[in-house]
PyMOL Python script that loads the backbone (N, CA, C, O; Angstrom):
from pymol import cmd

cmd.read_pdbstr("""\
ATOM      1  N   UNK A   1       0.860  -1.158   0.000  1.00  0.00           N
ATOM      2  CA  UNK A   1       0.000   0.000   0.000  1.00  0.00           C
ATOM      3  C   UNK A   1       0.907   1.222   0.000  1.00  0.00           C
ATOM      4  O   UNK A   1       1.734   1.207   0.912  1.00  0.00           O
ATOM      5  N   UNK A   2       0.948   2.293  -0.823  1.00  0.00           N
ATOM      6  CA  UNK A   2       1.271   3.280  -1.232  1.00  0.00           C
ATOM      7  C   UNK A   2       1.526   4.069   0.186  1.00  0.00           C
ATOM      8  O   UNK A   2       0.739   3.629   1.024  1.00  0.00           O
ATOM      9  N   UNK A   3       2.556   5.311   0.831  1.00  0.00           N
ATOM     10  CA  UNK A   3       2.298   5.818   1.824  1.00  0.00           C
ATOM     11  C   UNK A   3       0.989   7.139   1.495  1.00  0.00           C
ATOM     12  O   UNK A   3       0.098   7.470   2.277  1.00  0.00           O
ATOM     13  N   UNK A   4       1.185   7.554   0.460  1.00  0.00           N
ATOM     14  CA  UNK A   4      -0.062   8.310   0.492  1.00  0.00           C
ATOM     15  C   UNK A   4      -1.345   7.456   0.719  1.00  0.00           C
ATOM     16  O   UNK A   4      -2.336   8.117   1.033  1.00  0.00           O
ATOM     17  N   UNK A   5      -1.477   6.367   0.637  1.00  0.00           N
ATOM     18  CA  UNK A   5      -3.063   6.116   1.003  1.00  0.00           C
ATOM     19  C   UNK A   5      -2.842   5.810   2.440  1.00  0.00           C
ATOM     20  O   UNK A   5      -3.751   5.933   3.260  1.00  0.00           O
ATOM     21  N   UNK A   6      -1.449   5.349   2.809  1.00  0.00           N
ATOM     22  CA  UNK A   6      -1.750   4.904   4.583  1.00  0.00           C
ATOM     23  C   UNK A   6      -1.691   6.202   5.395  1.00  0.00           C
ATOM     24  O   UNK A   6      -1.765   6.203   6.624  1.00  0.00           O
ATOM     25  N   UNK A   7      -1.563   7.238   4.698  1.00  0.00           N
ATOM     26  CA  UNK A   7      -1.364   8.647   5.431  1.00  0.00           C
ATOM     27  C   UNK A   7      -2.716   8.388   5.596  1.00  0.00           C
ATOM     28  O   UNK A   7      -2.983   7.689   6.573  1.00  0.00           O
ATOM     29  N   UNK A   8      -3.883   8.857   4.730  1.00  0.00           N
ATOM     30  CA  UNK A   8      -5.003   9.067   4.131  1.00  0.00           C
ATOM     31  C   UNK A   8      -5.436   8.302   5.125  1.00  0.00           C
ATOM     32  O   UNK A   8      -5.855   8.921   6.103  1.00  0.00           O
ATOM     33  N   UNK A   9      -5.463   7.034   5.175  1.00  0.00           N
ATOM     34  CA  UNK A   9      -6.234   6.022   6.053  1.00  0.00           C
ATOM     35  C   UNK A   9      -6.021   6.759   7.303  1.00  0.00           C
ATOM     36  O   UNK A   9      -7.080   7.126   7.812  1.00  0.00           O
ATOM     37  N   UNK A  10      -5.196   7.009   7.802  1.00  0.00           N
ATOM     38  CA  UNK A  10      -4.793   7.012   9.082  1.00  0.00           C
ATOM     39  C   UNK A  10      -5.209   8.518   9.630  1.00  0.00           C
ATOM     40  O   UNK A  10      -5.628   8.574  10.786  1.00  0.00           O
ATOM     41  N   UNK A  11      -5.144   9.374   9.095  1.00  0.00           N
ATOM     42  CA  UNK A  11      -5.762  10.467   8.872  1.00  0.00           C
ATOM     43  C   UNK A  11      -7.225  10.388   9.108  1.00  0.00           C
ATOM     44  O   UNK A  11      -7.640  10.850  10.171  1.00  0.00           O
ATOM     45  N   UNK A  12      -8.110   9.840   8.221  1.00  0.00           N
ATOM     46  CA  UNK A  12      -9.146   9.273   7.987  1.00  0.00           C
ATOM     47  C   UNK A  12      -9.637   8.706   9.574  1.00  0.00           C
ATOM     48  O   UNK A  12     -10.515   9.291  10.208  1.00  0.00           O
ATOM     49  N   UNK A  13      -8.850   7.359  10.147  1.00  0.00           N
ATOM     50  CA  UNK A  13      -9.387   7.074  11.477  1.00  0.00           C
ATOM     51  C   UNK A  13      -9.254   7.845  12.477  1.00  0.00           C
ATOM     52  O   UNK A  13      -9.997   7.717  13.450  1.00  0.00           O
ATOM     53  N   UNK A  14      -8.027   9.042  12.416  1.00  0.00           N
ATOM     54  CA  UNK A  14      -7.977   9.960  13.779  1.00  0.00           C
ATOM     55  C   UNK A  14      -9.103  10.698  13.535  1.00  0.00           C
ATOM     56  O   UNK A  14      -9.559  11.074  14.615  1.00  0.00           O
ATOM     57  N   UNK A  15     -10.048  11.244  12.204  1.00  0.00           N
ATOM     58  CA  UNK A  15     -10.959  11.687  12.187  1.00  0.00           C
ATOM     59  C   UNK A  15     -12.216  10.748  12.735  1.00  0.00           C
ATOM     60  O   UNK A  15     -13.347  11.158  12.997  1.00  0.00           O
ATOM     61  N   UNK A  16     -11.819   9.635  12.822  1.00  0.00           N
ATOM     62  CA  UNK A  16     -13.368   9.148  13.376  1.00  0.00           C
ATOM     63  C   UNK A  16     -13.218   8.727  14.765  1.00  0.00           C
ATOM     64  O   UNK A  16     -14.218   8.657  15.480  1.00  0.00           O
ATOM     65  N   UNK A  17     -12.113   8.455  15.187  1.00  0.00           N
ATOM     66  CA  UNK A  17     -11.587   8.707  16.435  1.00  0.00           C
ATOM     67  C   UNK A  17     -12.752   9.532  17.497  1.00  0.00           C
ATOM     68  O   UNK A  17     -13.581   9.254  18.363  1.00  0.00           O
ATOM     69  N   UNK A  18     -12.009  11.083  16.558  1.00  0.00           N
ATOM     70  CA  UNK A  18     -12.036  12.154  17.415  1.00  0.00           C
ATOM     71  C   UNK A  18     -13.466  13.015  17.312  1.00  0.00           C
ATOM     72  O   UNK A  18     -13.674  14.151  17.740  1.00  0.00           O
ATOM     73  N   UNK A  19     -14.462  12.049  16.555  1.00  0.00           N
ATOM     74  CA  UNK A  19     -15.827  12.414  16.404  1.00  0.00           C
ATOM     75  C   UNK A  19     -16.537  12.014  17.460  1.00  0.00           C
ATOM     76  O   UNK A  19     -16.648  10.788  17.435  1.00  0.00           O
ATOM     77  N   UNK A  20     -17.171  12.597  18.557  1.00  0.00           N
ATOM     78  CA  UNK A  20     -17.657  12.380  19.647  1.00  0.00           C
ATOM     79  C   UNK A  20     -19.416  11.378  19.522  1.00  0.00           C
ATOM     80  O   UNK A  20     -19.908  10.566  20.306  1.00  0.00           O
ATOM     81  N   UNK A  21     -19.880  11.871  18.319  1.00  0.00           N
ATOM     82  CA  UNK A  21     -21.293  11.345  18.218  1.00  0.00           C
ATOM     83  C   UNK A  21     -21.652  10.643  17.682  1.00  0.00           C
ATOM     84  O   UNK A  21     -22.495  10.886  16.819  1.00  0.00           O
ATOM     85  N   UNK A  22     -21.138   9.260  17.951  1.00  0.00           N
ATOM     86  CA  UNK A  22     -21.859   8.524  16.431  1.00  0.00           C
ATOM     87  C   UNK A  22     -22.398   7.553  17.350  1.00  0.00           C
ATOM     88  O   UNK A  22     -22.245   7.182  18.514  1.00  0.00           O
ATOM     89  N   UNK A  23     -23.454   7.168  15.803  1.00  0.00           N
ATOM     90  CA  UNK A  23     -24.403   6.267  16.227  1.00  0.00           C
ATOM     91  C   UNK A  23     -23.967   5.023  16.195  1.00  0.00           C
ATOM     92  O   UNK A  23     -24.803   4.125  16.099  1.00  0.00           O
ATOM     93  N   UNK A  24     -22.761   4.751  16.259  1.00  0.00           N
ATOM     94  CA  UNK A  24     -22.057   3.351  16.653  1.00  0.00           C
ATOM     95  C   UNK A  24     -21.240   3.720  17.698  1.00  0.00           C
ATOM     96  O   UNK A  24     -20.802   4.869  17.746  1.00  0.00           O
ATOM     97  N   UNK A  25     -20.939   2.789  18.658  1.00  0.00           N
ATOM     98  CA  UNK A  25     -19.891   2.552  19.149  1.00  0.00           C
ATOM     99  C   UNK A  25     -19.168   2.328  18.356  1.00  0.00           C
ATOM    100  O   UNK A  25     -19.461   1.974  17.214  1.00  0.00           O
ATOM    101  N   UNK A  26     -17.245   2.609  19.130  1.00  0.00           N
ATOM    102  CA  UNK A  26     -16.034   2.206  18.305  1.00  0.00           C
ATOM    103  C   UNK A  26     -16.350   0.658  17.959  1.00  0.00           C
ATOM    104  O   UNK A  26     -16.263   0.267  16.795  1.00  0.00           O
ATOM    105  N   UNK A  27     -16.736  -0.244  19.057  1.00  0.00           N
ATOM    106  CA  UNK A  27     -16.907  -1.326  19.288  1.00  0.00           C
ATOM    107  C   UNK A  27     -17.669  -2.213  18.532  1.00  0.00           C
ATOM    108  O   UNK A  27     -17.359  -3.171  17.823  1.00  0.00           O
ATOM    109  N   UNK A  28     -19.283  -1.425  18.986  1.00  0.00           N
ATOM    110  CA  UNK A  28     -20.164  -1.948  17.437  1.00  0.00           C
ATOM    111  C   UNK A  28     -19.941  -1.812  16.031  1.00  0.00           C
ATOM    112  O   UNK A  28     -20.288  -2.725  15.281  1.00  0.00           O
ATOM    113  N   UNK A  29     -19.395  -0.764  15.586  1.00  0.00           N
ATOM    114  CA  UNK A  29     -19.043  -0.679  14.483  1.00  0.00           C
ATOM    115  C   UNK A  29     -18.170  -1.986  13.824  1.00  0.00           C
ATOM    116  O   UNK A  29     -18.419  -2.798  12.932  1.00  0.00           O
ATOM    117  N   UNK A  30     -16.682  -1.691  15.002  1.00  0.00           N
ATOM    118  CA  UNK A  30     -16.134  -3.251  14.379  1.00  0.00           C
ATOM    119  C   UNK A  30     -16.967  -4.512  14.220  1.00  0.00           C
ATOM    120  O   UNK A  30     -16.773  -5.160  13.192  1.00  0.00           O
ATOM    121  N   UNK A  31     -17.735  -4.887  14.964  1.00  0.00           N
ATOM    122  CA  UNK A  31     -17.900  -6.413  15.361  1.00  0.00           C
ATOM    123  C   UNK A  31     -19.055  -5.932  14.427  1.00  0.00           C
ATOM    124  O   UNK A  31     -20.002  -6.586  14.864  1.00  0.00           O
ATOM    125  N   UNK A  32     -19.477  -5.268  13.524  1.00  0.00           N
ATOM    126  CA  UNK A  32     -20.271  -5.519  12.068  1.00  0.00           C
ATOM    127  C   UNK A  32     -19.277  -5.771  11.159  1.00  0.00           C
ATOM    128  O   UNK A  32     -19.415  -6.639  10.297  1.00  0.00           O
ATOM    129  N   UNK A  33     -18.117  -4.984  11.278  1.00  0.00           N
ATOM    130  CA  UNK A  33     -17.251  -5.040  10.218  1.00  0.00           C
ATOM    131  C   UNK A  33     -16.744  -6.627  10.214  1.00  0.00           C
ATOM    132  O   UNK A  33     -16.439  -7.246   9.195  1.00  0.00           O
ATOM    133  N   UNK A  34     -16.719  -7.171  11.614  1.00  0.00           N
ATOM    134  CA  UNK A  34     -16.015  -8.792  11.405  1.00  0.00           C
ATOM    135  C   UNK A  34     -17.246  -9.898  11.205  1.00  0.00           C
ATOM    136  O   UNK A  34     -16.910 -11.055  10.953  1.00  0.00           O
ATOM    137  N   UNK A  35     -18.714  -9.563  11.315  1.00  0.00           N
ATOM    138  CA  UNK A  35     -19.528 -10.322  11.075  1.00  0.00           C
ATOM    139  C   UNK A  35     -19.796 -10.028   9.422  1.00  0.00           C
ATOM    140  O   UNK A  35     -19.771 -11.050   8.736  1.00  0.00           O
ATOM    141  N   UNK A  36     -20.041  -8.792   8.722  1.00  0.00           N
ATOM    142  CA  UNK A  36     -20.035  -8.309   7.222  1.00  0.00           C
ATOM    143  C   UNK A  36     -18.693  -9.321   6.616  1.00  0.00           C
ATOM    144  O   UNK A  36     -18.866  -9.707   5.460  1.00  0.00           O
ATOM    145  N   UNK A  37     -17.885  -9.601   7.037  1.00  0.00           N
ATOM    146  CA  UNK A  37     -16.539 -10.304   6.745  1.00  0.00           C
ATOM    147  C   UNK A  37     -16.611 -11.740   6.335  1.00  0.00           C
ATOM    148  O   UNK A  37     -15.952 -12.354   5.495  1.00  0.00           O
ATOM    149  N   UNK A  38     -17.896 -12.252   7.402  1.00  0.00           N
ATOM    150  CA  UNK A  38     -18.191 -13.829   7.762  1.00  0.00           C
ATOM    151  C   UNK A  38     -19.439 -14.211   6.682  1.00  0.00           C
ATOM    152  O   UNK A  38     -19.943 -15.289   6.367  1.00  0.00           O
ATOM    153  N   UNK A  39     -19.700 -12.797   6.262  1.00  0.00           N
ATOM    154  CA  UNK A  39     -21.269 -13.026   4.689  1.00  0.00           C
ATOM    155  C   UNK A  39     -22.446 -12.503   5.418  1.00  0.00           C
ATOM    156  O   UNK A  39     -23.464 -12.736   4.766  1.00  0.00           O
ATOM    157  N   UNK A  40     -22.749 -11.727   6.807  1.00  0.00           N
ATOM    158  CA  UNK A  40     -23.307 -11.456   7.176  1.00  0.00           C
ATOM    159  C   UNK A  40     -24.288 -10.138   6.364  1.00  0.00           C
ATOM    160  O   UNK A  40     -24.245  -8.910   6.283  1.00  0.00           O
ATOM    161  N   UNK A  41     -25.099 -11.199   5.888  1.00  0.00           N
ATOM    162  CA  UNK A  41     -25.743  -9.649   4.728  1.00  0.00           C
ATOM    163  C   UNK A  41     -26.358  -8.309   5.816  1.00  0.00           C
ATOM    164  O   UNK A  41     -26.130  -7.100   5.760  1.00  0.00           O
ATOM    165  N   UNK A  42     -27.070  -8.979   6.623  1.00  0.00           N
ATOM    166  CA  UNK A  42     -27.569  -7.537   7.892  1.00  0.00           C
ATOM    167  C   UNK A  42     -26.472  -6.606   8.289  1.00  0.00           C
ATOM    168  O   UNK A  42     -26.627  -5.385   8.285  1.00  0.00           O
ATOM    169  N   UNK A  43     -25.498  -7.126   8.590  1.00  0.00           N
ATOM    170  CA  UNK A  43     -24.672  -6.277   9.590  1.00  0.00           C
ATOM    171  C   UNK A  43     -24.201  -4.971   8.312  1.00  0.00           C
ATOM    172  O   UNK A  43     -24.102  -3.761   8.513  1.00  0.00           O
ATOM    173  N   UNK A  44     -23.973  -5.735   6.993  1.00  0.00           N
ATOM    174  CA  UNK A  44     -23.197  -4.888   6.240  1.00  0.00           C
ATOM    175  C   UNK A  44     -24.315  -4.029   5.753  1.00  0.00           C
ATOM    176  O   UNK A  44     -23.890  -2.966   5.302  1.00  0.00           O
ATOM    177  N   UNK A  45     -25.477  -4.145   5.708  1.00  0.00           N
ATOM    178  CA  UNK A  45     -26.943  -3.214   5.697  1.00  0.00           C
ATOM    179  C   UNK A  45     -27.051  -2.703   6.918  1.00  0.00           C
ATOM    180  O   UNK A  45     -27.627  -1.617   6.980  1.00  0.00           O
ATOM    181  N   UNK A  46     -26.783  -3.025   7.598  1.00  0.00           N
ATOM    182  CA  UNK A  46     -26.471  -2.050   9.319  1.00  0.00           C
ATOM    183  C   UNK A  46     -25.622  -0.909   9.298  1.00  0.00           C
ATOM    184  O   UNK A  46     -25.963   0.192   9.732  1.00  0.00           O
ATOM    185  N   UNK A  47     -24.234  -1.234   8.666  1.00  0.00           N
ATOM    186  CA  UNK A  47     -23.432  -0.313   8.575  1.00  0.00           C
ATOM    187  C   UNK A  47     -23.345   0.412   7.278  1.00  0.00           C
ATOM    188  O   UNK A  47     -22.407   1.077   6.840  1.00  0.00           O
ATOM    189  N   UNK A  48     -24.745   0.102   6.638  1.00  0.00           N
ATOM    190  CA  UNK A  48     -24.808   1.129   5.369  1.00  0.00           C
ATOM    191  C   UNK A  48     -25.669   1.850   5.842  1.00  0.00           C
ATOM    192  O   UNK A  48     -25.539   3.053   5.618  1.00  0.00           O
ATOM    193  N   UNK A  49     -26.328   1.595   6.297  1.00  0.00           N
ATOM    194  CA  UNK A  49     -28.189   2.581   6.877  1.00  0.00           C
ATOM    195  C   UNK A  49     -27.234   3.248   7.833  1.00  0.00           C
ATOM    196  O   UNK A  49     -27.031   4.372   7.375  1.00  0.00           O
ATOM    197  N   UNK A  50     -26.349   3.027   9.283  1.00  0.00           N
ATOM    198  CA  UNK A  50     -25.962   4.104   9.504  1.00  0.00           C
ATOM    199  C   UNK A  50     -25.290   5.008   9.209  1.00  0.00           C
ATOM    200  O   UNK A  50     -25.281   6.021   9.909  1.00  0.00           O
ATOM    201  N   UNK A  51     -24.284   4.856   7.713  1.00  0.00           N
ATOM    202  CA  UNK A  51     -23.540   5.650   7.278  1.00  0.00           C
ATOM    203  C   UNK A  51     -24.481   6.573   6.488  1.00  0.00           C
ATOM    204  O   UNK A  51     -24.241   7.780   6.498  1.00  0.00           O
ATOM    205  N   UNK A  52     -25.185   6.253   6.029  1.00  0.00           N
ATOM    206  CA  UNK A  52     -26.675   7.132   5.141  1.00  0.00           C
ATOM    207  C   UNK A  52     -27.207   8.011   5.933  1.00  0.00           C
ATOM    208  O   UNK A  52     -27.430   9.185   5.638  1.00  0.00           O
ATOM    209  N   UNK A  53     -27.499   7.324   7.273  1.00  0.00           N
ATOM    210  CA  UNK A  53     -27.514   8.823   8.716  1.00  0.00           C
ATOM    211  C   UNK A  53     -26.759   9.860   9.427  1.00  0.00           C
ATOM    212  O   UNK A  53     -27.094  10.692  10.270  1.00  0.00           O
ATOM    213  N   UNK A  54     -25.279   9.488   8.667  1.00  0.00           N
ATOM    214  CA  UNK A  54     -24.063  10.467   9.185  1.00  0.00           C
ATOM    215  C   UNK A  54     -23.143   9.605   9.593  1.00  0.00           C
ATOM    216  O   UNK A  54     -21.980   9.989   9.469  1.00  0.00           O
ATOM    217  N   UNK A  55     -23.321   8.550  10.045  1.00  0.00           N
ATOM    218  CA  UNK A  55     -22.421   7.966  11.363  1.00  0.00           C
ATOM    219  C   UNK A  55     -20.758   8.026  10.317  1.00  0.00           C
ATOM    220  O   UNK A  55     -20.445   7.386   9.313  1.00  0.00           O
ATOM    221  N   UNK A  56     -20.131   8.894  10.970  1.00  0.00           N
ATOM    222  CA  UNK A  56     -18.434   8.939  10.183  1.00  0.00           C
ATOM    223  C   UNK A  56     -18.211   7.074  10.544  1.00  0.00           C
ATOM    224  O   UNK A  56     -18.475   6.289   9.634  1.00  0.00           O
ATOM    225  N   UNK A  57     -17.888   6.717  11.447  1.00  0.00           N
ATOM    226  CA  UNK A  57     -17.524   4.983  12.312  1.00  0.00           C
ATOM    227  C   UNK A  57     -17.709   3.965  10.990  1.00  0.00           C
ATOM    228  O   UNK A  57     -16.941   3.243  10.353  1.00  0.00           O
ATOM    229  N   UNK A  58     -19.212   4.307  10.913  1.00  0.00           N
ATOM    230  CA  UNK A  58     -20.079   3.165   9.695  1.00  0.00           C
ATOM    231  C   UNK A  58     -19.472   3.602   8.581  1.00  0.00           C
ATOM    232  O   UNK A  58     -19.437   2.685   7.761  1.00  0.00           O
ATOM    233  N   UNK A  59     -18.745   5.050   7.992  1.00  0.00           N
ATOM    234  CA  UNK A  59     -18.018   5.136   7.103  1.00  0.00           C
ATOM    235  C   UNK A  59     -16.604   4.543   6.616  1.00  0.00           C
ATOM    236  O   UNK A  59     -16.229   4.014   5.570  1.00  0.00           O
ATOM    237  N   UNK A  60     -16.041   4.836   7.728  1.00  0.00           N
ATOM    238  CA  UNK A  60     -14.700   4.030   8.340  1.00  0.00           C
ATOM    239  C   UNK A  60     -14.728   2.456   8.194  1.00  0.00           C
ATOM    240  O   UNK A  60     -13.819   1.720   7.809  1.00  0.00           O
ATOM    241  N   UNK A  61     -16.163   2.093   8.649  1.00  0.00           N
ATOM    242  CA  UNK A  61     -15.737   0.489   8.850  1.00  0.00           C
ATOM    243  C   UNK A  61     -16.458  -0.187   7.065  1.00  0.00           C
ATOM    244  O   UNK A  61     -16.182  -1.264   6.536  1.00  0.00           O
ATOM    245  N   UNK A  62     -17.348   0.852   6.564  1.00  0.00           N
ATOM    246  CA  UNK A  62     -17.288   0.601   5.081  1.00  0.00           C
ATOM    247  C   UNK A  62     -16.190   0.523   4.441  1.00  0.00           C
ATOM    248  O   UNK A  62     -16.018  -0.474   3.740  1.00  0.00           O
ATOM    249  N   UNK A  63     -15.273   1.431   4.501  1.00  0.00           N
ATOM    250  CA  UNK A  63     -13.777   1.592   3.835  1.00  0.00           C
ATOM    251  C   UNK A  63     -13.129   0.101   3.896  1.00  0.00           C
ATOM    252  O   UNK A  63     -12.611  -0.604   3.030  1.00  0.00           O
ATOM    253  N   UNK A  64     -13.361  -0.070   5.202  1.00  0.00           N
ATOM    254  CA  UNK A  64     -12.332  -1.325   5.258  1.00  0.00           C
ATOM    255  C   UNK A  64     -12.653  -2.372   4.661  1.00  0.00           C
ATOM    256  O   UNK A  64     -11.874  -3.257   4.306  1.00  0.00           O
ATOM    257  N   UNK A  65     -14.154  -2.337   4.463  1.00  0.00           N
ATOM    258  CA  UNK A  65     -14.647  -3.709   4.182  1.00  0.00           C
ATOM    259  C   UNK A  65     -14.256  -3.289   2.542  1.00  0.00           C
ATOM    260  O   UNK A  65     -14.107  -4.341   1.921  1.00  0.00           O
ATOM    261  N   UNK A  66     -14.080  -2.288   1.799  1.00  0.00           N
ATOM    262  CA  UNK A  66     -13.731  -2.075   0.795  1.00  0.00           C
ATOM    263  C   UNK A  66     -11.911  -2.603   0.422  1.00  0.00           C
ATOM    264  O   UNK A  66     -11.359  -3.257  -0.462  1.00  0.00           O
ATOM    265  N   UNK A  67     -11.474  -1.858   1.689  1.00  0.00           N
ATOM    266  CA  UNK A  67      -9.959  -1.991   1.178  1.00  0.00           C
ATOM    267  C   UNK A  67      -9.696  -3.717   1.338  1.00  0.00           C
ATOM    268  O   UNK A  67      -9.098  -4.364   0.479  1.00  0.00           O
ATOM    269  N   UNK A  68     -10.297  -4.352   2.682  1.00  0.00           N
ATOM    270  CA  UNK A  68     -10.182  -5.977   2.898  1.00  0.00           C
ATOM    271  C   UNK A  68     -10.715  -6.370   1.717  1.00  0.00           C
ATOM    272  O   UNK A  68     -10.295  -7.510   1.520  1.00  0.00           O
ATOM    273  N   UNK A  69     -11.428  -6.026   0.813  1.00  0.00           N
ATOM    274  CA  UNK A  69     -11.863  -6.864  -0.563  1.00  0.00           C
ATOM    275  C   UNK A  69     -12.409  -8.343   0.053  1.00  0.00           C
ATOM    276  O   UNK A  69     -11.803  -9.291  -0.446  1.00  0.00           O
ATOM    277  N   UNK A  70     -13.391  -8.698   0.995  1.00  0.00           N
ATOM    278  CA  UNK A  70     -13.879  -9.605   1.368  1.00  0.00           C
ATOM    279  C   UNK A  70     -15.316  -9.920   1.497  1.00  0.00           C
ATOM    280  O   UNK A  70     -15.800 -11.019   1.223  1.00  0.00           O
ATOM    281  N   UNK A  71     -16.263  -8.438   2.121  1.00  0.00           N
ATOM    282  CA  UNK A  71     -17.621  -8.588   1.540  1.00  0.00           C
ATOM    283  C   UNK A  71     -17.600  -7.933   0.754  1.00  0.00           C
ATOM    284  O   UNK A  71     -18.477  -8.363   0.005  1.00  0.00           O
ATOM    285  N   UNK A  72     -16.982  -6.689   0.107  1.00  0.00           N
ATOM    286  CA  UNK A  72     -16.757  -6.368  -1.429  1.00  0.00           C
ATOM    287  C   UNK A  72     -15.652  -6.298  -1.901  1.00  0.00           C
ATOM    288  O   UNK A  72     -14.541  -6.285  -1.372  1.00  0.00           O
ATOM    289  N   UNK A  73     -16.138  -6.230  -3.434  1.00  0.00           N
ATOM    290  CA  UNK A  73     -15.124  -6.485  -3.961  1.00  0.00           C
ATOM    291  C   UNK A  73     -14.069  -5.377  -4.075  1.00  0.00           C
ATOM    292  O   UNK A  73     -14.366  -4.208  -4.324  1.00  0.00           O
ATOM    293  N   UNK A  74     -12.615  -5.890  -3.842  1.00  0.00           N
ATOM    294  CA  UNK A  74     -11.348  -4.838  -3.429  1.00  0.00           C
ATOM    295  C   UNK A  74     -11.298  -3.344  -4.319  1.00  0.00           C
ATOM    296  O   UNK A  74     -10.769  -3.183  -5.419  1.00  0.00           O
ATOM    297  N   UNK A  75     -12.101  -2.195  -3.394  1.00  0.00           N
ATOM    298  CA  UNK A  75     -11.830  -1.395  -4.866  1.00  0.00           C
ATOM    299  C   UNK A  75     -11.439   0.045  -3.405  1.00  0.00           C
ATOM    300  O   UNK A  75     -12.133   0.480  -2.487  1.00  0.00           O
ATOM    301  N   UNK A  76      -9.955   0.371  -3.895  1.00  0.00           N
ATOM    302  CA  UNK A  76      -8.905   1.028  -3.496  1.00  0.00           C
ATOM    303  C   UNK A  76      -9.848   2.281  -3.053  1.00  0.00           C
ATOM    304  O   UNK A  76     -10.006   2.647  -1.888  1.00  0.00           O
ATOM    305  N   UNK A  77     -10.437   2.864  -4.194  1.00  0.00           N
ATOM    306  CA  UNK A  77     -10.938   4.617  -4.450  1.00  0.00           C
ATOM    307  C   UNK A  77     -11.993   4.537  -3.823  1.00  0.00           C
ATOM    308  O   UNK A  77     -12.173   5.615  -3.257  1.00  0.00           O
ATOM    309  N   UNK A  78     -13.391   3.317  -3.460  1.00  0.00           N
ATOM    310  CA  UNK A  78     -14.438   3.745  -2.540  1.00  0.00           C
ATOM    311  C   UNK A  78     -13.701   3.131  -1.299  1.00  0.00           C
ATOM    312  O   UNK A  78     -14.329   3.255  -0.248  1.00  0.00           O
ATOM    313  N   UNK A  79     -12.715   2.611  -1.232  1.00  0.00           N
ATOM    314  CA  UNK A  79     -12.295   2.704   0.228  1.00  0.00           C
ATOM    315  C   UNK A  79     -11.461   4.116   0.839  1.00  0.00           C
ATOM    316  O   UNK A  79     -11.368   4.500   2.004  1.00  0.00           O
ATOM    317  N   UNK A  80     -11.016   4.594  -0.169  1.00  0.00           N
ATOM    318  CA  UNK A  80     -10.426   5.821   0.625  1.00  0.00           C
ATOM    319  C   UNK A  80     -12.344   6.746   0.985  1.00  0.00           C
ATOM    320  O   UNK A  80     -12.988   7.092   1.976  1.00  0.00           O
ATOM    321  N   UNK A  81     -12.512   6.767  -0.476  1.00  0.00           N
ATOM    322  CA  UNK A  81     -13.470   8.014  -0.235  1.00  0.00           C
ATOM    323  C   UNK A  81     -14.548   7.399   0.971  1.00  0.00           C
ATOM    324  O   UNK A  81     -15.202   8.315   1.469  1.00  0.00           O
ATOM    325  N   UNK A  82     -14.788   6.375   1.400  1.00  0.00           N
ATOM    326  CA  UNK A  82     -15.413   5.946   2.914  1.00  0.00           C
ATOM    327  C   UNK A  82     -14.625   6.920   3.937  1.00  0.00           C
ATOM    328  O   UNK A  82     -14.848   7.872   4.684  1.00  0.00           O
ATOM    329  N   UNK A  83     -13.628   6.141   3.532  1.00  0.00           N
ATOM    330  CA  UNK A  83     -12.460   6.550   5.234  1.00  0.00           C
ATOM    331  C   UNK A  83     -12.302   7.994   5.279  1.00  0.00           C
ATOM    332  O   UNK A  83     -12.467   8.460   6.406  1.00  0.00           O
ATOM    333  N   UNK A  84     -11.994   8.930   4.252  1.00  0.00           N
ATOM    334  CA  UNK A  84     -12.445  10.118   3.776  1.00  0.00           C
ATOM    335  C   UNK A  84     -13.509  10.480   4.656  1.00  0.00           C
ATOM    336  O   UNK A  84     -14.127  11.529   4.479  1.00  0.00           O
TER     337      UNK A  84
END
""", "prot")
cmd.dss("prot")
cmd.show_as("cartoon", "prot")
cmd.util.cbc("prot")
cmd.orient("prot")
């Protein structure tokens, strides 16, 4: 991975970090991201409906499931612009 995209990424999570309001926990958010991982069609419709409501977290943990290329398929540019 390029250092400009791990800047970007990393950048990207101190911003969701340091977002006080979301409608996920740090916590919940992941443990959709590792059930979306396992084929879990809900969780990854969980963490799309809350990213559609604002939640930055559900954005973040979209990215990954983008950059992991595992419940979708690996595509570099909607994983930044998630983590973005």
């Amino acid at each position: 991975m390029g250092s400009l995209l791990k800047r970007s990424l990393f950048s990207a999570l101190l911003a969701v970090l340091a977002h006080s309001a979301l409608a996920l926990s740090w916590q919940e958010g992941w443990e959709l991201v590792a059930k979306a991982q396992t084929g879990d069609a809900q969780a990854a419709r969980a963490l799309i409906e809350a990213y559609n409501q604002g939640d930055a977290e559900a954005g973040a943990a979209i990215g990954v499931l983008y950059l992991n290329g595992i419940t979708y398929p690996r595509d570099l540019a909607k994983a930044r612009s998630y983590l973005e």
